[in-house]
Structures are given as structure tokens and as C-alpha cells.
N, C-alpha and C positions, 0 to 999 in steps of 0.2 A: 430568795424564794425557792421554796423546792420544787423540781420536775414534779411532773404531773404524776408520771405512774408512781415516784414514792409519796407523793397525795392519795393517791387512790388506795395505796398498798397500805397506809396507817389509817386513812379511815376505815377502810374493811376490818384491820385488825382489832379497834378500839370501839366500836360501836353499843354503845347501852340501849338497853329497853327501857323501854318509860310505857307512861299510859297517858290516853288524853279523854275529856269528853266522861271521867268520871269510870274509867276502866273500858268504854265502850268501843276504844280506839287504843290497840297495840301499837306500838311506835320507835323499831329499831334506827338510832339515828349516832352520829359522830359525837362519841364521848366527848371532842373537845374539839376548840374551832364551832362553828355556827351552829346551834342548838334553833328549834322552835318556841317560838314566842309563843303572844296570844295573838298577834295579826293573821297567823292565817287561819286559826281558827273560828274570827269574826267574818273574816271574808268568804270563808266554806256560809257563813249563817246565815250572810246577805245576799245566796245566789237563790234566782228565784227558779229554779229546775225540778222540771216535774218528771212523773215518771216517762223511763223510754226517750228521756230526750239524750242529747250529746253533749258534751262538755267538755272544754278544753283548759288546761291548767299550764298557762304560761309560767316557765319558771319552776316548776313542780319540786326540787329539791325530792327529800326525802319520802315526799308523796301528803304531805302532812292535811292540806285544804284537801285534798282530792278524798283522803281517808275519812273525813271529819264530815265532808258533805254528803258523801254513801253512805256515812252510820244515821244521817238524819232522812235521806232518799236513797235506798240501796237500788231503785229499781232503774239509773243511772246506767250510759257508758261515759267513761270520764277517760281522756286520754291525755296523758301531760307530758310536757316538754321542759327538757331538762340536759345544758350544758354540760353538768358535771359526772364523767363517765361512772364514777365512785358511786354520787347520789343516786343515778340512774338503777343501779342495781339495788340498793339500798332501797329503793322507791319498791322497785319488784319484789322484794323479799319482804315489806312490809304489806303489798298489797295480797300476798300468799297467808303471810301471816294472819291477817284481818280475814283470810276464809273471801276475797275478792280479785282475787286473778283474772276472772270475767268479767269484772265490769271495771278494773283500771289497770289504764296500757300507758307505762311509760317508756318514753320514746329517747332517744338520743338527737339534740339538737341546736339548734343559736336562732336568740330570736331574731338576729340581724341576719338570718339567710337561712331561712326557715326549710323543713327539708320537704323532699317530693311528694311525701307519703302521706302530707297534709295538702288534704285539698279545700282551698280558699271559698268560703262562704257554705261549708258543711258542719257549722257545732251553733248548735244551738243559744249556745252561751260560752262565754269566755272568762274566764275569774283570773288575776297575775297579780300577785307582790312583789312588784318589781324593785331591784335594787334602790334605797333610799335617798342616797348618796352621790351627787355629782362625781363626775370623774376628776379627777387631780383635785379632791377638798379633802382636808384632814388628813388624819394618819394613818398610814396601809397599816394592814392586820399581816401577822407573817405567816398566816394559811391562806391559802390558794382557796378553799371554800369558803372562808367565812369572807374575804376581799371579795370575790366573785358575787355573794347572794349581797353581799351591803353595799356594793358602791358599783357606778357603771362602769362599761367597757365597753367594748364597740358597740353593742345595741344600748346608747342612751333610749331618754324616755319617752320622746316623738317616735322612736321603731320600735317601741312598746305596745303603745296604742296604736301606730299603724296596722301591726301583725297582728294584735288584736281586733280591728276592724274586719282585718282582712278575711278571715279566718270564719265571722260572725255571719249566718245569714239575715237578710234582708227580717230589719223587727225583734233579732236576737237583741241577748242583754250582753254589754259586757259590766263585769266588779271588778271592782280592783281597790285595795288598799296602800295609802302611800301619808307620806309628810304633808300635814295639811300646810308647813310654809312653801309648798311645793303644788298648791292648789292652783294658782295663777296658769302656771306652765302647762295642766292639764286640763283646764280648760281652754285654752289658747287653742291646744291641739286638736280638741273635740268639736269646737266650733264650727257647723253647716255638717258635720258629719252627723251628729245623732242628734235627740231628743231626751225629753222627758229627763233628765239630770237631779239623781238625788242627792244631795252634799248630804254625810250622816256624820259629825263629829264625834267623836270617841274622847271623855273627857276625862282628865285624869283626878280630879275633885280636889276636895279645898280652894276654890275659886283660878285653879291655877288654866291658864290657855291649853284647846287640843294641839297634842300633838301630830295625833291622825285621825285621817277621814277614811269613811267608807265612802267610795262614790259610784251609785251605778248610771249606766244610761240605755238606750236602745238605738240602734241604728236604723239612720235611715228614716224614722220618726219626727215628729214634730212637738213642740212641749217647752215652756219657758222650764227655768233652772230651779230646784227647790231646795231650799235649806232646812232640814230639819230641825228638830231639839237634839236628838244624838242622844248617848246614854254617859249615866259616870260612872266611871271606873272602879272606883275607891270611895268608901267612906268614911266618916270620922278618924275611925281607928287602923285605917289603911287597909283593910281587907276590901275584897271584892263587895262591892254593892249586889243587891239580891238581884236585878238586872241582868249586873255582868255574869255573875254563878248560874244562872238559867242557860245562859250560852255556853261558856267554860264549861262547867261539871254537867250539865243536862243534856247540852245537844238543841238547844231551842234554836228557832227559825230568827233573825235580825229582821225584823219588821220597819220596812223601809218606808 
């Protein structure tokens, strides 16, 4: 594995622009090693944040759910937390680029020992795609970011949702996208803590099972668990169903 600063020092150097959201979202991010999917742009869809509230982006990487949620609510402060010294600037240089330096502040930090400057039950809402991946499953990636954003490390995913609760005032939401064979474990962890629990499957079509959920909740609240219908992915001929392209290319709200 390579030290970190020559991590940092190749992904600064190799960084592509892309667009998301249909051009609506500039996006400089690590030419190679861990790229943005479309989870966190489901998950920016599925937060319910109105204007002037606070927002906290567990995990923020390159700033991608934070970006995607301010081009749908600009009137937002979204503050994200983010391990990787590299991403972290990355994050800031896109949030410059997007014309939003006021309204997202990425931070340097671990969700397993969260830093001072976060004070506990001040954000309104909490959104994190947390690593998908147990820790020691499968085969390490030989970049240090793409290992990091896919698979755990010392913040498994009970200090996930913990720092997420924590973080959440009393009746906030927290979202989060994650492996829906990974559903059991988080609701295990949620249980007496929040309410109102949406389970939103993401499905990938042709009868095949989801692979992920959107799940939100509220803290502190009361509310049995609900399972939605969820949306599908793909259709017939493998492109995006007219559904998923209203979030992808439009920026539409995930109606939970």
C-alpha cells in the first residue's frame, strides 16, 4: 500500500471533471481509484432539508451527496466530514467550483473520534454512505481511497450510526444508503433510538433482488418501520427507467 502523502500527492495530480445532475453539478474528483456512483446521488434525493437548515455529510469524499443536495436546496449549510486529507481538498475545490463555498464546509475527520468542532445534536439532518464492506471481507483494492470509501476500518458501522445520532437534534432525520444484505445490522442498531423508519429499495430490474436501500429515520420519535415499493433502476434494455433519470439527470427530490 502506498503512504498516504504519495496518496494524496497522485490524487491531486490526476483528478478529472465530470458533471452530474445533468451538467448542474461540476465534479472534480480521482481519475482513478474510487469514482462516484449513483448512491450518493440517491441519497442527496432522499434528504428531507429545507431551507436554512444544517446538514451533515458523514463521509463526504469528494463532496459529491453535499453538491447534489445544494443544486436541488441551495439555501442549505451542509458541513461534511471526511477522513481523507486528499478528498478533503478535493471536496473544497469542488465546492468553489459549484459557485458554493458558503454553504459547504468540508472538514478533516474520523467518524470513530469525531473532531471538537462538531457539536453533538447541532444538524438538523445527517445523510453518510458509509463504507459497504465489512472489514477483513474480500479483496483490498491497492489505493488507499478507493479501500477507505468501500470497506471498514476502525469506524465499523454501529460508529456510523452512532456519530450519526449523535451529531442529529432531537426529531432530526438521519439518510443513509447502504447494502440492503446489510439491512438486519442496521436496524439492530437503530432500534429504541429513532422512529418513523423508511426502508426505500433501489432495484435493479429484470426481477433481479435489491442491492441497496435508501433508509431514513428520525430520532427520538416514535413510528413502526415501513417498507416501501422503492424504484427500478433499469429497464428492458438496460438504461435508466424514466424514474431513476428524474433523479440522476434532473435533480428530483426521492419521495420517501
Amino acid at each position: 500500500m502506498k503512504p498516504k502523502a504519495a496518496e494524496t500527492a497522485e490524487l491531486d495530480a490526476a483528478a478529472s471533471e465530470d458533471e452530474l445532475l445533468g451538467g448542474r453539478v461540476r465534479l472534480r474528483q480521482p481519475a482513478a481509484g474510487f469514482r462516484a456512483a449513483i448512491d450518493p446521488v440517491f441519497l442527496a434525493a432522499a434528504v428531507p432539508a429545507g431551507a436554512g437548515e444544517a446538514v451533515l455529510d458523514l463521509g463526504c469524499g469528494a463532496g459529491v451527496a453535499a453538491l447534489c443536495l445544494l443544486a436541488r436546496q441551495p439555501e442549505l449549510h451542509v458541513t461534511g466530514l471526511e477522513v481523507d486529507a486528499g478528498l478533503v481538498r478535493l471536496a473544497g475545490d469542488n465546492a468553489r467550483l459549484n459557485g458554493l463555498a458558503g454553504r459547504f464546509l468540508p472538514v478533516a475527520g474520523d467518524v470513530a473520534k469525531l473532531p471538537p468542532r462538531l457539536a453533538p445534536g447541532s444538524f438538523h439532518h445527517v445523510m453518510c454512505n458509509p463504507p459497504h464492506l465489512p472489514a477483513a471481507t474480500g479483496m483490498a483494492s491497492s489505493r488507499a481511497s478507493r479501500e477507505t470509501a468501500m470497506r471498514e476500518g476502525a469506524a465499523r458501522l454501529p460508529d456510523w450510526i452512532a456519530a450519526a445520532l449523535a451529531m442529529l437534534r432531537p426529531k432530526g432525520s438521519l439518510t443513509l444508503v447502504h447494502r440492503a444484505d446489510r439491512l438486519d445490522e442496521i436496524l439492530a442498531r437503530l432500534s429504541g433510538r429513532v422512529g418513523g423508519i423508511v426502508v426505500y429499495p433501489l432495484w435493479p430490474g429484470g426481477g433481479k433482488p435489491a442491492k441497496r436501500i435508501v433508509l431514513r429515520a428520525r430520532k427520538g420519535v416514535e413510528g413502526p418501520v415501513r417498507l416501501c415499493p422503492g424504484l427500478t433502476l433499469h429497464g428492458p434494455g438496460g438504461g435508466y427507467t424514466p424514474a431513476a433519470e428524474a433523479i440522476l439527470r434532473d435533480g428530483a427530490a426521492l419521495e420517501l
